[in-house]
KEKE-3310 file (N, C-alpha, C; in steps of 0.2 Angstrom, whole numbers, plus 5000, padded with zeros to 4 digits):
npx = (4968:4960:4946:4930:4919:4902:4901:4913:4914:4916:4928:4932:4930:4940:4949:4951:4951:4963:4972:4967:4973:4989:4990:4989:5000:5011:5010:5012:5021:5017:5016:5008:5012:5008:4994:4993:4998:4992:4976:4980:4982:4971:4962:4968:4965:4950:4949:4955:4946:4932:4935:4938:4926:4917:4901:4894:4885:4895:4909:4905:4904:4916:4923:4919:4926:4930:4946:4952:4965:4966:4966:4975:4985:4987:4994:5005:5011:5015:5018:5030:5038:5025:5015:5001:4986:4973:4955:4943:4944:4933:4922:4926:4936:4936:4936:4933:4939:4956:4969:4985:5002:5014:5026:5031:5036:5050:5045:5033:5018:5000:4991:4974:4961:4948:4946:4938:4942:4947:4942:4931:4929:4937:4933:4920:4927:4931:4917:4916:4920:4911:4909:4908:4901:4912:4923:4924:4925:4939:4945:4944:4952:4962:4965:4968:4978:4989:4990:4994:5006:5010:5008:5007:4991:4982:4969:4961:4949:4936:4924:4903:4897:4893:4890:4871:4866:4854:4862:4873:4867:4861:4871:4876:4878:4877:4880:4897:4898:4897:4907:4917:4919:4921:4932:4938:4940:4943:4955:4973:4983:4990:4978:4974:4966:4958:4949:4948:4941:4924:4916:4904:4892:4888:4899:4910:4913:4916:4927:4934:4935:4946:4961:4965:4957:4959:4957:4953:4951:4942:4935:4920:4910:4900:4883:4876:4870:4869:4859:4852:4848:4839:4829:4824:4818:4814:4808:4812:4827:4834:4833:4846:4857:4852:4850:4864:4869:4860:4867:4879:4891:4904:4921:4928:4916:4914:4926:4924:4914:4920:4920:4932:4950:4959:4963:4966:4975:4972:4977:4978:4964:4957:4963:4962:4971:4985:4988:5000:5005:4996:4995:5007:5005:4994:5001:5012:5002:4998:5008:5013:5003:5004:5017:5012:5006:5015:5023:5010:5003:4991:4982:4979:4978:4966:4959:4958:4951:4940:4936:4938:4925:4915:4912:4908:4895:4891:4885)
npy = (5133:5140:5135:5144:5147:5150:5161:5168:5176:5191:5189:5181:5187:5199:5194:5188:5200:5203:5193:5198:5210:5205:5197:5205:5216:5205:5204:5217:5231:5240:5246:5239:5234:5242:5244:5232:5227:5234:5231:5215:5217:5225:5213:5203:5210:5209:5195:5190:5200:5191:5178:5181:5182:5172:5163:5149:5140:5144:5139:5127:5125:5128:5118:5106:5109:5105:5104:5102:5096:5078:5060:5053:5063:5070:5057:5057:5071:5069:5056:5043:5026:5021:5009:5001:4991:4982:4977:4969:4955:4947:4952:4961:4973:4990:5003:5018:5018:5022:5015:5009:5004:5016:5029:5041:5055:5051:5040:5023:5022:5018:5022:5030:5034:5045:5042:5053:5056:5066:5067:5062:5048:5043:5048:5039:5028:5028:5030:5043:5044:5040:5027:5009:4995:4984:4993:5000:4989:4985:4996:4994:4981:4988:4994:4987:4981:4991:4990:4979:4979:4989:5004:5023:5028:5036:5047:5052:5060:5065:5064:5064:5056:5039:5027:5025:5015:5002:4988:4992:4993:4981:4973:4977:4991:5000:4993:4988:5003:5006:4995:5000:5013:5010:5002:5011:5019:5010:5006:5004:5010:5029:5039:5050:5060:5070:5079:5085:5091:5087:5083:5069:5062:5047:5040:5049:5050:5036:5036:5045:5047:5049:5051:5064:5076:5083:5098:5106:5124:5129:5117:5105:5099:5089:5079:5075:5083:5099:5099:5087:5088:5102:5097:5086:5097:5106:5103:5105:5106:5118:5129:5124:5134:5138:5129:5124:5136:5135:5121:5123:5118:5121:5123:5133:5133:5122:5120:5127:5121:5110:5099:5097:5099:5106:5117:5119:5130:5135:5139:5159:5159:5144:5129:5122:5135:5132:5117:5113:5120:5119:5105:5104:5112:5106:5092:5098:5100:5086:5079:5088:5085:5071:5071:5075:5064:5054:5042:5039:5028:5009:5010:5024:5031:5025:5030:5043:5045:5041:5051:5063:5060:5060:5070:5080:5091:5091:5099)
npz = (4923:4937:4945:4948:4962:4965:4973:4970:4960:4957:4960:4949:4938:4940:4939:4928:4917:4923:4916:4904:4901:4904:4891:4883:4886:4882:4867:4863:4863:4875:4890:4903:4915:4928:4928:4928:4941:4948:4948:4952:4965:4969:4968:4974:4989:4988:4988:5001:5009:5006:5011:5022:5030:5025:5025:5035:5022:5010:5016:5014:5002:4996:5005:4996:4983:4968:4967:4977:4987:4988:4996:4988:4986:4999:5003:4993:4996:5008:5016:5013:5007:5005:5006:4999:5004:5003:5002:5013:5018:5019:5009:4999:4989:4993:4985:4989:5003:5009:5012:5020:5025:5029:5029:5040:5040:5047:5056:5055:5052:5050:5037:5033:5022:5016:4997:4984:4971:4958:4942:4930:4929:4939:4948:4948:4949:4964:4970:4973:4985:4995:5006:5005:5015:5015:5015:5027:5035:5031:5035:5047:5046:5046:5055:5066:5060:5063:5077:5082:5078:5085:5079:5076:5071:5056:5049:5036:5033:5020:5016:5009:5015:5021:5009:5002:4997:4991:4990:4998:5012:5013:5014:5027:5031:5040:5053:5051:5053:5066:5070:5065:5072:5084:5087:5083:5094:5104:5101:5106:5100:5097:5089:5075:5069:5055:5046:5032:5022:5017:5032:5033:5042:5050:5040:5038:5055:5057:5055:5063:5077:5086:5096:5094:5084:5070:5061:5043:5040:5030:5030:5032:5045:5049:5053:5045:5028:5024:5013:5017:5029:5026:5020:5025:5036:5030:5019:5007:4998:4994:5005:5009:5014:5026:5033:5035:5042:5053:5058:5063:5057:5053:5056:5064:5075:5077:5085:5094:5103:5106:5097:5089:5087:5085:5073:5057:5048:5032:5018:5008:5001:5000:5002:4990:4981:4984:4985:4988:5000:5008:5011:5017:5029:5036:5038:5046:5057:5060:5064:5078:5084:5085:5092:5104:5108:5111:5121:5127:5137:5131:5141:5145:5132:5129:5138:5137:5125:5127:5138:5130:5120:5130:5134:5126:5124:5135:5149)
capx = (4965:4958:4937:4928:4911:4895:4903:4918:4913:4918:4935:4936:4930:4946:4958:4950:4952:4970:4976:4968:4981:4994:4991:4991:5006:5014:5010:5016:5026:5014:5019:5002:5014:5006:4990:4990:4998:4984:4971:4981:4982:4963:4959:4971:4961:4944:4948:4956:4939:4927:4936:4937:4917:4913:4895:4894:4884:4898:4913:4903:4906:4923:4926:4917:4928:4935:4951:4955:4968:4967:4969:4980:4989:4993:4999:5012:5017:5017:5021:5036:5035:5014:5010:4993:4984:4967:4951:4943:4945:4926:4919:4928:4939:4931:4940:4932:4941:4961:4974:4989:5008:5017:5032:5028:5041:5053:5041:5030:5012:4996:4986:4967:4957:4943:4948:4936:4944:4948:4938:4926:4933:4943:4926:4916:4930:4931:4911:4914:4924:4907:4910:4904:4902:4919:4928:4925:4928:4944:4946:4945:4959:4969:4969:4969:4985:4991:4990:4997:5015:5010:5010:5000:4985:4981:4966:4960:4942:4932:4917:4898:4893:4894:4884:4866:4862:4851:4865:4877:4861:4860:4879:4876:4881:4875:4886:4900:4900:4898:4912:4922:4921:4920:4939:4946:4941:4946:4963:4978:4988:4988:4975:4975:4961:4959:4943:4950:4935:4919:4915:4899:4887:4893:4903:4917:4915:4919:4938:4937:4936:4952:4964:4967:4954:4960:4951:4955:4951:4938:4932:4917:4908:4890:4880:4870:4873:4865:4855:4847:4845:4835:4826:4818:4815:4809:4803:4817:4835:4833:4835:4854:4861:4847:4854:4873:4871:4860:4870:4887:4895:4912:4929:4926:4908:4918:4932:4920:4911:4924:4919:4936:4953:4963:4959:4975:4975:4973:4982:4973:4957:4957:4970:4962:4973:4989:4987:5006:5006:4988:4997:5014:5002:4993:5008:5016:4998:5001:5016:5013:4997:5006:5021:5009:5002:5020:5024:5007:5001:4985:4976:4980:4975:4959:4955:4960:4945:4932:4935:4934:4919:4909:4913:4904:4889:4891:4883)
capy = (5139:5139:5136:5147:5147:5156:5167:5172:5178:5197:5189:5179:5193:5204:5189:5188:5206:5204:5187:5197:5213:5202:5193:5211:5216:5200:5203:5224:5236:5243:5245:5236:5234:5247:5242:5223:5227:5237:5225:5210:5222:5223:5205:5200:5210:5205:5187:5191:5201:5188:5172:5184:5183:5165:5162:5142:5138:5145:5137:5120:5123:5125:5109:5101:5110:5097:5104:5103:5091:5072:5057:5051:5071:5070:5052:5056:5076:5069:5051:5040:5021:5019:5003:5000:4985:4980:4971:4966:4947:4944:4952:4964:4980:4994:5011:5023:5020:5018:5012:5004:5004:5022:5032:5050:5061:5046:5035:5022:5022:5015:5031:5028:5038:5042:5047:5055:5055:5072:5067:5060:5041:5041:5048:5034:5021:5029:5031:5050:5045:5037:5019:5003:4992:4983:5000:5001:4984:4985:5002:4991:4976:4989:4998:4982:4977:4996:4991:4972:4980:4998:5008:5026:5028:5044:5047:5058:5061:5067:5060:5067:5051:5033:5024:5024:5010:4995:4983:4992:4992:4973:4970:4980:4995:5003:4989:4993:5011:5007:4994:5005:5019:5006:5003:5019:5021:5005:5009:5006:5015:5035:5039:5055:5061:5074:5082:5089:5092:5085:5077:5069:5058:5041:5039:5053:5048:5030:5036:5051:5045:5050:5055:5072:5077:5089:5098:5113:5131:5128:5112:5106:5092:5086:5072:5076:5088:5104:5099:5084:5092:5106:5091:5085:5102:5112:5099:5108:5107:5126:5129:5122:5139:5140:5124:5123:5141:5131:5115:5125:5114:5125:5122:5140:5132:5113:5120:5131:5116:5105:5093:5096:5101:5110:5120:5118:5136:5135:5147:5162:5157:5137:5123:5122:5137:5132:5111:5112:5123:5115:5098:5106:5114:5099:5087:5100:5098:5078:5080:5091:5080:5066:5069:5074:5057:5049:5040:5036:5019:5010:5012:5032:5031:5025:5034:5050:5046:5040:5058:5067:5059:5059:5078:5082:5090:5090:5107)
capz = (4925:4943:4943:4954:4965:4963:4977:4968:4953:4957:4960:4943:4933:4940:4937:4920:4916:4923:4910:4896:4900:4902:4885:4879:4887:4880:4861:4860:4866:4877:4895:4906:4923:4934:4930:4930:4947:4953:4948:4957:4974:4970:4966:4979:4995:4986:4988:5005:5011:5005:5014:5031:5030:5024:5029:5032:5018:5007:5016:5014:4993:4998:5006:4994:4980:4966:4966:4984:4988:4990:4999:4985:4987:5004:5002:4989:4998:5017:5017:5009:5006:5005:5004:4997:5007:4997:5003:5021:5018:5020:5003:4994:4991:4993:4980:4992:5008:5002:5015:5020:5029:5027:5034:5039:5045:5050:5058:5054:5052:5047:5035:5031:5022:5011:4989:4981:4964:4954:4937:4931:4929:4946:4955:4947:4952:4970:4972:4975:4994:4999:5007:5007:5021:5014:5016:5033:5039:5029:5038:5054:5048:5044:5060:5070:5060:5067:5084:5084:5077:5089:5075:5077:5065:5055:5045:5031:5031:5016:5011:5009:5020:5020:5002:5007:4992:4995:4995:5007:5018:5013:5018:5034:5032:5051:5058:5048:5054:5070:5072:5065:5075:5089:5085:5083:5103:5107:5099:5108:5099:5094:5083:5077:5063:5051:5043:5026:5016:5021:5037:5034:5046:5052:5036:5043:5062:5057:5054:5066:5083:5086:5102:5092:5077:5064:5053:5041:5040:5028:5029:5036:5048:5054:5056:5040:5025:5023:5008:5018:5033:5024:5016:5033:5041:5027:5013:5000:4998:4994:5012:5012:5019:5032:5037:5037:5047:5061:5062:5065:5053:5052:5061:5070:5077:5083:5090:5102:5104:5109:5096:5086:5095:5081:5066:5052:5042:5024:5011:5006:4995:5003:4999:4981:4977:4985:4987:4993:5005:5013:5012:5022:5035:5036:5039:5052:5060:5062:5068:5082:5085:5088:5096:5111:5113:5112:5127:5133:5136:5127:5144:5142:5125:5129:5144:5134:5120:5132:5141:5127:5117:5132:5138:5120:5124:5142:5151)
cpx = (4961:4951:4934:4921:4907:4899:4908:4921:4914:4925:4938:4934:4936:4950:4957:4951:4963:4974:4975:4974:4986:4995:4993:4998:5011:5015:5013:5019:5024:5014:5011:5004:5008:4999:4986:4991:4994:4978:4973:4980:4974:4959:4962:4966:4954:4943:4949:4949:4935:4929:4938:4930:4914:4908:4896:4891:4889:4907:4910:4906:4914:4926:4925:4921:4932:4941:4956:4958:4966:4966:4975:4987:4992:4997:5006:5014:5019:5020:5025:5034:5028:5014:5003:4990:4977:4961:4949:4940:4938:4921:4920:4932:4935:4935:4940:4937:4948:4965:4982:4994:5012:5023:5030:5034:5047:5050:5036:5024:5007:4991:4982:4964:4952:4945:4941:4936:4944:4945:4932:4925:4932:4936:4922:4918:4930:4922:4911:4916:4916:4908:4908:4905:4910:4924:4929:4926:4936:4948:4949:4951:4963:4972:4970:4978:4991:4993:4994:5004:5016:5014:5006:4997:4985:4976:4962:4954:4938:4926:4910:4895:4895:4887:4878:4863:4861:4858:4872:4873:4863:4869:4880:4879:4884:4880:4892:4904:4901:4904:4917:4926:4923:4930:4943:4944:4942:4955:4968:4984:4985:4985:4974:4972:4961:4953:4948:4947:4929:4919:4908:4897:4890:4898:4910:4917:4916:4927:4938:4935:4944:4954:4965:4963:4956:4956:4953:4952:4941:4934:4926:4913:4901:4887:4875:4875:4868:4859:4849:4843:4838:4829:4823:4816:4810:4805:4807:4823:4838:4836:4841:4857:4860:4852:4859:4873:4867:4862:4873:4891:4903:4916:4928:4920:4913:4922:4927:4917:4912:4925:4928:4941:4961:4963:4967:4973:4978:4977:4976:4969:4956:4961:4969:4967:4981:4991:4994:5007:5002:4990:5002:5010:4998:4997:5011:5010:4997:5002:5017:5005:5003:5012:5017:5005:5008:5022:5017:5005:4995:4980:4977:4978:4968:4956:4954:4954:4941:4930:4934:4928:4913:4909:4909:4898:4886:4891:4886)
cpy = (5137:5141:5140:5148:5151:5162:5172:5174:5186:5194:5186:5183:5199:5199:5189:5195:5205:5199:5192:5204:5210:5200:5199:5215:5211:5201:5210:5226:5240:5241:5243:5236:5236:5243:5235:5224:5229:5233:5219:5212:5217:5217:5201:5203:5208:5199:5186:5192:5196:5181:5174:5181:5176:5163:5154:5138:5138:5140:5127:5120:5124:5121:5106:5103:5103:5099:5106:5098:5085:5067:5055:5056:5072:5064:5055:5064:5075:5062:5046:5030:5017:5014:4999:4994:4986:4975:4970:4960:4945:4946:4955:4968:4985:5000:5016:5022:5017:5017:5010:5006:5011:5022:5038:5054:5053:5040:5033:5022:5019:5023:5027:5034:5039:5044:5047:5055:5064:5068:5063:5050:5037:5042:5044:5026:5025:5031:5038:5050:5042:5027:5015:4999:4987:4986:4999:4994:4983:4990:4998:4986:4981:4994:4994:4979:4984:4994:4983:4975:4988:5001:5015:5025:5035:5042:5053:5056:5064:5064:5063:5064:5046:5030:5024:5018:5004:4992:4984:4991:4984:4970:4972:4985:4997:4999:4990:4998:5010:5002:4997:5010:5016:5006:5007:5020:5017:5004:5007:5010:5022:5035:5047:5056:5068:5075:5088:5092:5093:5080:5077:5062:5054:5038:5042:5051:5041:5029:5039:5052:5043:5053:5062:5072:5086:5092:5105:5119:5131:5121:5112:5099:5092:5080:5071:5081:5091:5103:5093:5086:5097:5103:5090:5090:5106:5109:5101:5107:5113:5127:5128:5127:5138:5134:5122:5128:5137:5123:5118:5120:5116:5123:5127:5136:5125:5115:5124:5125:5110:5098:5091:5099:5104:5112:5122:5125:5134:5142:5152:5159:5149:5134:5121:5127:5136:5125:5112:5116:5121:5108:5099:5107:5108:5091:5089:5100:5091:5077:5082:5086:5073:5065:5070:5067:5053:5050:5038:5030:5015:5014:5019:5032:5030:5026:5041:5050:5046:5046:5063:5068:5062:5067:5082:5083:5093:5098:5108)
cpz = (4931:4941:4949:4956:4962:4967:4974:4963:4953:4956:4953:4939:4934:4937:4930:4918:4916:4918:4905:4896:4899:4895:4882:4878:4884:4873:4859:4865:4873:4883:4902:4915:4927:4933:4931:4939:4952:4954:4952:4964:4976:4972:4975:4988:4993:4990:4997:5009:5011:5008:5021:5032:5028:5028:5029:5025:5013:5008:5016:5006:4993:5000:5003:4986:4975:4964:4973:4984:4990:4993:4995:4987:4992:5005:4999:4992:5007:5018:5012:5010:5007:5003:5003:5000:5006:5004:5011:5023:5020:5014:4997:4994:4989:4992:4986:4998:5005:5011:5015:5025:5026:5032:5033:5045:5048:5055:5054:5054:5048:5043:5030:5027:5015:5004:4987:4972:4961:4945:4935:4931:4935:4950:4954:4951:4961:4974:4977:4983:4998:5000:5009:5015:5021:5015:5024:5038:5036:5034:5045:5054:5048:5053:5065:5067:5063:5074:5087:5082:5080:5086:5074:5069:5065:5050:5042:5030:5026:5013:5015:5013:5016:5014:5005:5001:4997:4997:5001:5013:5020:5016:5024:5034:5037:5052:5056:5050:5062:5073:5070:5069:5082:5090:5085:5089:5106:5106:5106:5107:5097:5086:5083:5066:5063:5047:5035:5021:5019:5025:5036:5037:5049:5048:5038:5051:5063:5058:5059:5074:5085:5095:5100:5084:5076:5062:5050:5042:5039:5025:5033:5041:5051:5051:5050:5037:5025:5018:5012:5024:5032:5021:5021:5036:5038:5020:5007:5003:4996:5000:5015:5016:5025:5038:5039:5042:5055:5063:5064:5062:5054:5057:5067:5076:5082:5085:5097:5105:5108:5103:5090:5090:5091:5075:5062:5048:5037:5021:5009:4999:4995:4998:4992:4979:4977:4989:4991:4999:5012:5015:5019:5028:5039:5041:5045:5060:5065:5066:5075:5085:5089:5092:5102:5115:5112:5119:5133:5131:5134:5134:5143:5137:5126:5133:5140:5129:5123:5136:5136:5124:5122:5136:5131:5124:5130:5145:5158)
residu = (UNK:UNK:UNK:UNK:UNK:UNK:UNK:UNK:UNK:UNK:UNK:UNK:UNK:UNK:UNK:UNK:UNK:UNK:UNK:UNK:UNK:UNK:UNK:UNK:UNK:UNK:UNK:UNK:UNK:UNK:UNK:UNK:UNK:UNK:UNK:UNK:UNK:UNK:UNK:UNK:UNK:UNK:UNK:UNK:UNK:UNK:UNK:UNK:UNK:UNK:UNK:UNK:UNK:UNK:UNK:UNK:UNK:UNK:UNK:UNK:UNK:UNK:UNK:UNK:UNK:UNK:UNK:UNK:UNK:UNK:UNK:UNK:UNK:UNK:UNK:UNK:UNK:UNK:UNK:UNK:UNK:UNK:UNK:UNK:UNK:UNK:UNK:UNK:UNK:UNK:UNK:UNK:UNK:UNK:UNK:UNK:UNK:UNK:UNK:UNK:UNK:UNK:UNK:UNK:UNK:UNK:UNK:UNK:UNK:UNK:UNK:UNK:UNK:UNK:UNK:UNK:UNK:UNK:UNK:UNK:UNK:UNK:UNK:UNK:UNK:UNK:UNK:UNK:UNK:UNK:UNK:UNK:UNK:UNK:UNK:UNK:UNK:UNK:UNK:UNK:UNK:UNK:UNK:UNK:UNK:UNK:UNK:UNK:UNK:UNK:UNK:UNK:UNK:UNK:UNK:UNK:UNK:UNK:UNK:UNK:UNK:UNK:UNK:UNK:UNK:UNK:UNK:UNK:UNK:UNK:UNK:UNK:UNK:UNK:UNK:UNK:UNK:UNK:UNK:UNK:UNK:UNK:UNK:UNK:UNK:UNK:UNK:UNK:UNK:UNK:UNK:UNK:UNK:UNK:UNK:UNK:UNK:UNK:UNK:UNK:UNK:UNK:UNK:UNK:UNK:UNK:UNK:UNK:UNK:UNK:UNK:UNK:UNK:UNK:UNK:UNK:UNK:UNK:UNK:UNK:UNK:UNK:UNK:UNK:UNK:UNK:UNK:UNK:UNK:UNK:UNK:UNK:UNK:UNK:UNK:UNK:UNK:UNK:UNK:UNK:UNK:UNK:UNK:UNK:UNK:UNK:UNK:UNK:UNK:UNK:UNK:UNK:UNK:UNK:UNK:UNK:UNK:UNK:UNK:UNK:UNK:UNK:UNK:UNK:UNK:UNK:UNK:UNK:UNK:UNK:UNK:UNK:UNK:UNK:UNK:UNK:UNK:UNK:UNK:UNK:UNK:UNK:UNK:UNK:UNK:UNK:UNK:UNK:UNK:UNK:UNK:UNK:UNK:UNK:UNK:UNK:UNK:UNK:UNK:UNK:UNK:UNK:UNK:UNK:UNK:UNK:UNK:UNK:UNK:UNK:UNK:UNK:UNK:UNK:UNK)
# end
């Protein structure tokens, strides 16, 4: 059974109304059709209306939903032969960022990106998609060894931010994040990033300095999260709406922006209701991403970041 927000508790009180007719309908003789059909109508432009109008605060709990799809999820609906590659040979492997050698659509590729984990085991073993300074120097072999057999790069973003514990601090976190990101605009090869959940802080702009950044319908990205933001302005994390509504956290908000450069449309009610369909849109997303940067050369690749990044901003 599909779990649902604070917000869309008009729509799981229809949908619960409609399971218990059907049970009804199931156990007598008693003809329910017409009106389960009438309450799905219902139900069905409810959920429609209320995802036309998502205030940011609200599509931030939709990004952050635990039944949105994956990094494992798009591994196994987009890419074929995944080869997992472990570890960034100076301290450890690090759950949160997952990697390795794929094929996607007929070609090869290097695909990065952050796992969160769906329970409560997997999110303890993947540290909730938050990653260590190991993650991200991993992040860096793996796309260095992308570029020595010129293979594009793709990366799947979701994480709340990069660990802020003492000893990621004590293993260098900050540097870490910024060789990272350092790397994906020194790329020779097509790099081509994706925001599928949460983009947060220097932990998401570590992967997502990209020649083509993704991002979904209802996903969301900034440089902070709404609760900590709210936390330094207003001295409460009460105030999260206050704050997601004036960062412009939203795909609508960074495409005007420039800071993103194509918004993937989810299925109605976000890619938690319809993972394959959000996976397929996704994948078709890629695809048309990447063949536009087939055929240019590293210097074009990396003129093409360095005008984007530095055009952010720019009045």
């Amino acid at each position: 059974m599909a779990s649902f927000l604070d917000f869309e508790k008009p729509i799981a009180e229809l949908q619960g109304r409609i399971d218990e007719l059907r049970e009804t309908a199931a156990e007598g003789s008693v003809d329910l059709a017409p009106e389960v059909s009438r309450l799905q109508a219902k139900s069905d432009k409810l959920l429609r209306d209320t995802y036309a109008r998502l205030t940011p605060w609200q599509k931030t709990q939709v990004a952050r939903h635990g039944e949105r799809p994956h990094f494992k999820n798009y591994v196994a609906g987009l890419f074929d032969d995944f080869m997992l590659l472990a570890g960034d040979r100076a301290f450890g492997d690090d759950q949160a960022i997952l990697g390795g050698f794929a094929t996607f659509r007929g070609r090869r590729v290097v695909v990065i990106g952050h796992e969160k984990g769906d329970d409560t085991a997997s999110r303890l073993r993947h540290n909730f998609g938050m990653g260590k300074p190991e993650g991200y120097r991993k992040a860096i072999r793996l796309m260095q060894l992308a570029e020595r057999f010129g293979l594009p790069v793709v990366t799947l973003v979701d994480t709340s931010g990069a660990f802020p514990g003492v000893q990621a601090e004590e293993r260098g976190q900050a540097e870490a994040i910024a060789r990272s990101t350092e790397t994906c605009l020194s790329l020779g090869v097509p790099l081509v990033a994706a925001i599928v959940g949460e983009g947060g802080s220097g932990g998401a702009i570590a992967l997502a300095a990209g020649n083509a950044v993704l991002m979904f319908e209802h996903a969301v990205y900034s440089v902070i999260s709404p609760e900590g933001c709210a936390s330094i302005l207003w001295r409460t994390a009460d105030k999260a709406a206050d704050a997601a509504e004036a960062m412009r956290v939203t795909a609508q908000d960074l495409k005007s922006l420039g800071v993103i450069d194509t918004i993937v449309p989810e299925p109605l009610g976000g890619a938690q209701r319809e993972p394959t369909a959000a996976i397929r849109a996704l994948g078709d997303a890629i695809a048309e991403a990447l063949s536009r940067l087939d055929g240019q050369d590293p210097v074009q690749l990396r003129r093409g970041r360095r005008e984007k990044f530095l055009a952010m901003g720019r009045l």
